[in-house]
NULUMMI-366613 format. One record per atom (N, C-alpha, C): residue in three letters; x, y, z. Coordinates in steps of 0.1 Angstrom, whole numbers, plus 5000, padded with zeros to 4 digits. Example, Ala and Ser with C-alpha at 12.3 -4.5 7.8 and 13.67 -1.06 7.14 Angstrom:
% NULUMMI-366613
ALA513249435078
ALA512349555078
ALA513249675078
SER512849785071
SER513749895071
SER512950005079
% end
This chain:
% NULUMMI-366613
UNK500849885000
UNK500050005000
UNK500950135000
UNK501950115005
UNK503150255006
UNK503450224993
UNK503950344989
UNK505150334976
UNK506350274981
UNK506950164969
UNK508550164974
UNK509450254968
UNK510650254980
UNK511750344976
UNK512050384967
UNK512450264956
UNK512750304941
UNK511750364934
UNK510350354934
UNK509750494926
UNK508950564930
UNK509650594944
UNK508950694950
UNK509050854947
UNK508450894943
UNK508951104944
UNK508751144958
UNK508851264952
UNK509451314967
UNK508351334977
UNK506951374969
UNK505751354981
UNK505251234981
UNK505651094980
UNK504850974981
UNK505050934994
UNK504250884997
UNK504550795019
UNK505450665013
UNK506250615017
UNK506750525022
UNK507050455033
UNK507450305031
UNK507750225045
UNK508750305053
UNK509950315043
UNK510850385054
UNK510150575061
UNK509450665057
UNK508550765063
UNK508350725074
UNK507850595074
UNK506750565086
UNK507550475096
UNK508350405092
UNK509350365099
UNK510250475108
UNK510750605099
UNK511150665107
UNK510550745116
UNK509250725117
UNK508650855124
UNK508250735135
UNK507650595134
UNK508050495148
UNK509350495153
UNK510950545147
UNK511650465157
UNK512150655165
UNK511650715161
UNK511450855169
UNK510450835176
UNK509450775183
UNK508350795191
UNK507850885185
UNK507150905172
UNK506350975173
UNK505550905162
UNK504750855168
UNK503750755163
UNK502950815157
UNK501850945165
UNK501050995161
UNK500951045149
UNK502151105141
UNK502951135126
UNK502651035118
UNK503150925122
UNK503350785118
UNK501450715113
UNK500850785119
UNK499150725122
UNK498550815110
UNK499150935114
UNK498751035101
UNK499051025090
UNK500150965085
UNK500550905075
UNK500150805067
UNK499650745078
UNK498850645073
UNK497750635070
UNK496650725077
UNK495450785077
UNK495450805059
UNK496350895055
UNK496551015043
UNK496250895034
UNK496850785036
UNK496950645023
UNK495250615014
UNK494650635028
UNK492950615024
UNK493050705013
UNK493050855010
UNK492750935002
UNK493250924991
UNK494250874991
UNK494950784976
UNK494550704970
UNK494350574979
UNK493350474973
UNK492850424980
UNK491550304977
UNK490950244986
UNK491550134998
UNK491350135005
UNK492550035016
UNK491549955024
UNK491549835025
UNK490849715030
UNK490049745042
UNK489149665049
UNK488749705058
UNK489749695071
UNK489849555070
UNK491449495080
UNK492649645083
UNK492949725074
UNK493749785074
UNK493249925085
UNK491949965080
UNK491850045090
UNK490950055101
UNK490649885109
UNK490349825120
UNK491349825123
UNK493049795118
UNK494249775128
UNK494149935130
UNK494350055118
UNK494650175126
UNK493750215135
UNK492150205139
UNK491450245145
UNK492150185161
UNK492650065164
UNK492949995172
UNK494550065178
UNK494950135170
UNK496350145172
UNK495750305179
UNK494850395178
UNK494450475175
UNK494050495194
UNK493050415193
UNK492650395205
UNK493550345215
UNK494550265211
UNK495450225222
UNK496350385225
UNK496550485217
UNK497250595217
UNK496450715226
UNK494850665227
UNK493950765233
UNK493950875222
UNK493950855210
UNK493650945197
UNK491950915194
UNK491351005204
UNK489850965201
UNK489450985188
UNK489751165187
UNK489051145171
UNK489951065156
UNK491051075158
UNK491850985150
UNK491050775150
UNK490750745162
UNK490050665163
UNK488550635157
UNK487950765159
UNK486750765156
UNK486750795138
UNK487550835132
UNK487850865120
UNK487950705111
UNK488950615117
UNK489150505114
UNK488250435114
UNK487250415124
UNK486350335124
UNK485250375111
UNK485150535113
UNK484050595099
UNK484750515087
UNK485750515082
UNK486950445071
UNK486450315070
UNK486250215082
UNK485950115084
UNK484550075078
UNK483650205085
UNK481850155077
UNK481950195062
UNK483150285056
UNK483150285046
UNK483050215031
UNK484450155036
UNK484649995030
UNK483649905029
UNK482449925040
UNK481349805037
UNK480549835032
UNK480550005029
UNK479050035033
UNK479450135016
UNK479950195011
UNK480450275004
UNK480450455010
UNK481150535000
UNK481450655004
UNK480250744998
UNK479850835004
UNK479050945001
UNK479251065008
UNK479851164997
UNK480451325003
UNK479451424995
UNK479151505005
UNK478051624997
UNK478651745000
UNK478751864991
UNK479052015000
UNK477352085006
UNK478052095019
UNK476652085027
UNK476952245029
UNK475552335031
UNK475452485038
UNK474352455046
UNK474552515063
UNK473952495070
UNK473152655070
UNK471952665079
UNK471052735076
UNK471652845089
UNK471552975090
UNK472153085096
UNK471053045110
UNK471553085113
UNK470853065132
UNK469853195129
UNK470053275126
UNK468653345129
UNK467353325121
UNK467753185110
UNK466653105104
UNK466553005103
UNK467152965114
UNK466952785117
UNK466552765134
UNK466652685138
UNK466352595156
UNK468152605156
UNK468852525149
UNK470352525151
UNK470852705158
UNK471552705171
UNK471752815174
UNK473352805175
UNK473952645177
UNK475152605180
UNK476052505166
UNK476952545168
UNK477752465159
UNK477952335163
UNK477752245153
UNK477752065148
UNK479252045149
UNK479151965154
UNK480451865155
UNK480951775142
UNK482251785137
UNK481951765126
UNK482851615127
UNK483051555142
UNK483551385137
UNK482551325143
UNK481251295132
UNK480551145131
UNK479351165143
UNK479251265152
UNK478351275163
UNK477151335159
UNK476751405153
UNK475251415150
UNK474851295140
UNK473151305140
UNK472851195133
UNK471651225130
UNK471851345116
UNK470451425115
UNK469151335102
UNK468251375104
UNK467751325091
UNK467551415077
UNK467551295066
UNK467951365054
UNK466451355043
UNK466151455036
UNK465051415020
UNK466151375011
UNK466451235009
UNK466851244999
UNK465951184984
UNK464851204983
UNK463851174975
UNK462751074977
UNK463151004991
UNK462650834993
UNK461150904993
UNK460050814997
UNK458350825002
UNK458150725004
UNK456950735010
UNK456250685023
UNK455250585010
UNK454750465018
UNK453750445008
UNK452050545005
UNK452050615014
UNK451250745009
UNK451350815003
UNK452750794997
UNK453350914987
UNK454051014996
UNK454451025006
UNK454551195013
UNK455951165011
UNK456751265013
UNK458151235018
UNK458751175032
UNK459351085026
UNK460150995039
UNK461851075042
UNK462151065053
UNK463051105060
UNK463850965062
UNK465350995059
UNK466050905061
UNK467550965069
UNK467950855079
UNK468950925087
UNK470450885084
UNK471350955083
UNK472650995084
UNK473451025092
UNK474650955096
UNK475451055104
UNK476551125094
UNK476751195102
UNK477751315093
UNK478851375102
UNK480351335093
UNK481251365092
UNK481451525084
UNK481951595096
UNK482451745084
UNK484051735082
UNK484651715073
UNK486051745065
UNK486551845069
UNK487751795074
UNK488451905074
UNK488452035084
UNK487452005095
UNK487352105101
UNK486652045116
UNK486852075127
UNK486552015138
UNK484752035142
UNK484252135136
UNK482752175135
UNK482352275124
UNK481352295124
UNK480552375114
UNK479252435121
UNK479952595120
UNK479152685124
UNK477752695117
UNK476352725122
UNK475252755114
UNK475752855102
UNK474652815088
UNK475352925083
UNK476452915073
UNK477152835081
UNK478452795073
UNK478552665061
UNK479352625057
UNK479452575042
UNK480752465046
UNK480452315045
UNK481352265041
UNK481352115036
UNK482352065030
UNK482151915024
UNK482051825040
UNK480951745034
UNK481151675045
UNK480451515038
UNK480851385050
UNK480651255047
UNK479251215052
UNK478551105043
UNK477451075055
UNK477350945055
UNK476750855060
UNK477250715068
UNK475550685071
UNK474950655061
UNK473450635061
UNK472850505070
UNK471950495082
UNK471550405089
UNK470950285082
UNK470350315071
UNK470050205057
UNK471050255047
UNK471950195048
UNK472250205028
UNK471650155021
UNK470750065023
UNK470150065007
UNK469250135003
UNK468950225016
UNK467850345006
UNK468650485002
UNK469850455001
UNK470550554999
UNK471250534982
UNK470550414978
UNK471650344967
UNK471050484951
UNK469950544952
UNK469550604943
UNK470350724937
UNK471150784950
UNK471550914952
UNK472950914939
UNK473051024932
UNK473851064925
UNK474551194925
UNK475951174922
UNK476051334921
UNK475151454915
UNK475451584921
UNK474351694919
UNK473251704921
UNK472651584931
UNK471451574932
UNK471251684949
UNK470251744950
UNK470151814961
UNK469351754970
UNK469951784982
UNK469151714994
UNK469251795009
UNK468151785014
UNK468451835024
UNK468551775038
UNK468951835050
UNK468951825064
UNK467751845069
UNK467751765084
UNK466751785092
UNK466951785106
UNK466751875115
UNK466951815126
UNK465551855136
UNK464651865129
UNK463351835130
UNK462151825121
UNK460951925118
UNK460351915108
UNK461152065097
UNK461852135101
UNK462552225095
UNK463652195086
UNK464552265076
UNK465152235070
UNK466352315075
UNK467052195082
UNK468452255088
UNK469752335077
UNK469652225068
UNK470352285059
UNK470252195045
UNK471052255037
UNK471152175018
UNK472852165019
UNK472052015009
UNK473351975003
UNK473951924991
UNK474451964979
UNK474751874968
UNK475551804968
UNK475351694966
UNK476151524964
UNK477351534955
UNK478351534960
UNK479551544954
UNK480251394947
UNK479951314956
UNK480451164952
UNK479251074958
UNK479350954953
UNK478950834955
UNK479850724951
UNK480150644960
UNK480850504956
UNK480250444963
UNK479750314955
UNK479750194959
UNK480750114968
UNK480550044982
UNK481549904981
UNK481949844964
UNK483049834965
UNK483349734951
UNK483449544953
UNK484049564970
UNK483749384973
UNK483249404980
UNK483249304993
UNK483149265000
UNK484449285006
UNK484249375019
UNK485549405028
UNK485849245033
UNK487749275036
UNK487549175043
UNK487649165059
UNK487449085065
UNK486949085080
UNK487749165095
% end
């Protein structure tokens, strides 16, 4: 999964990177590095169940809690939207959302009810890149759907919104969808 030495350039991770940032104790470098690999390519489930584990043994909660999101990923596939949350003086939201994996708002993403009305479906949400997200504010973020399969419709550009009641917390357009491609392995 690292580059080797011989054709590595100058920004690729390699074994020896990571090697030398374990035999300096400084692991947590070392965890980051490894983390970064996901964004390159896809990496097995096994792989980031061990980092989640190495994570938690380090007391790196959100580094942990990150890994594990990595983890439902692999099984479950990825889905990233750029989300804008609605300004506090027009929403219930008065506080800023935590943006590793702790809310768990509901979404329209087109489904219905067999009455026809619109059905609400839940997500947790990851915000990128940023430790929260102020009302109001604007950012890419991940969602980790309670059913995936009713999530399987969703395509880029399509708009959808938030809920964190009968109001519309905020919009989002669908930036990615991936499928699982296998079956992780265990």
């Amino acid at each position: 999964m690292l580059v080797s030495e011989e054709s590595a350039t100058e920004n690729d991770i390699t074994v020896a990177d990571v090697w030398e940032y374990l035999s300096h104790d400084e692991w947590e470098v070392a965890l980051d590095l490894l983390e970064e690999l996901g964004d390159v390519q896809p990496l097995p489930h096994g792989f980031w169940e061990t980092l989640a584990l190495a994570a938690e043994q380090m007391r790196l909660g959100t580094s942990a809690a990150w890994c594990r999101w990595r983890c439902y990923e692999t099984r479950d596939g990825v889905i990233r939207a750029d989300l804008t949350l609605r300004p506090a003086a027009e929403a219930r939201r008065q506080t800023p959302i935590s943006g590793a994996g702790v809310l768990r708002p509901m979404w329209n993403i087109g489904n219905r009810t067999l009455a026809g009305e619109s059905a609400l479906d839940i997500a947790m949400l990851w915000v990128e890149h940023t430790p929260s997200l102020e009302p109001g504010g604007r950012s890419s973020v991940r969602l980790a759907p309670l059913d995936p399969q009713r999530w399987r419709q969703l395509q880029p550009g399509q708009v959808i919104t938030m809920h964190e009641d009968r109001s519309v917390a905020g919009t989002a357009v669908v930036l990615e969808v991936q499928r699982p491609s296998t079956t992780p392995e265990a």
